[in-house]
C-alpha angles and dihedrals in degrees: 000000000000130000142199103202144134118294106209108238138166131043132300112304087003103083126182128174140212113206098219132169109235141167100265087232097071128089109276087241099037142066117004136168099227143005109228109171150318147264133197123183098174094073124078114265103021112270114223120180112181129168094217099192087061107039087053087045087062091044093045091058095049100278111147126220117223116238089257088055108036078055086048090051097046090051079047090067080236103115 
């Protein structure tokens, strides 16, 4: 199944995250098919990129957000 979920970045404390669509059955941090956007929780406020076409493209063909994204992507404006 494929997933649209949080990719860990950035260095101990300092967390950033990509929001990629990957196999589920790869590592959270590892192998994935496309970069979609980014989070970063550490700004304030809370800065969200997201490439919507694309994002509803994956969704479109039976990718799954996980609960996180699918919150990020409704802050997004892009479900």
């Amino acid at each position: 199944m494929v997933k649209i979920r949080l990719r860990r970045m950035g260095a101990k404390k300092n967390p950033y995250y990509r929001i990629v669509v990957a196999d589920s059955h790869f590592p959270r941090d590892g192998r994935f098919i496309e970069e979609i956007g980014t989070y970063d929780p550490l700004t304030n406020p809370v800065t969200i990129k997201v490439d919507g076409e694309r994002a509803k493209y994956w969704i479109g063909n039976g990718a799954q957000p996980t609960e996180t994204v699918r919150a990020l992507l409704k802050k997004a404006e892009v479900l």
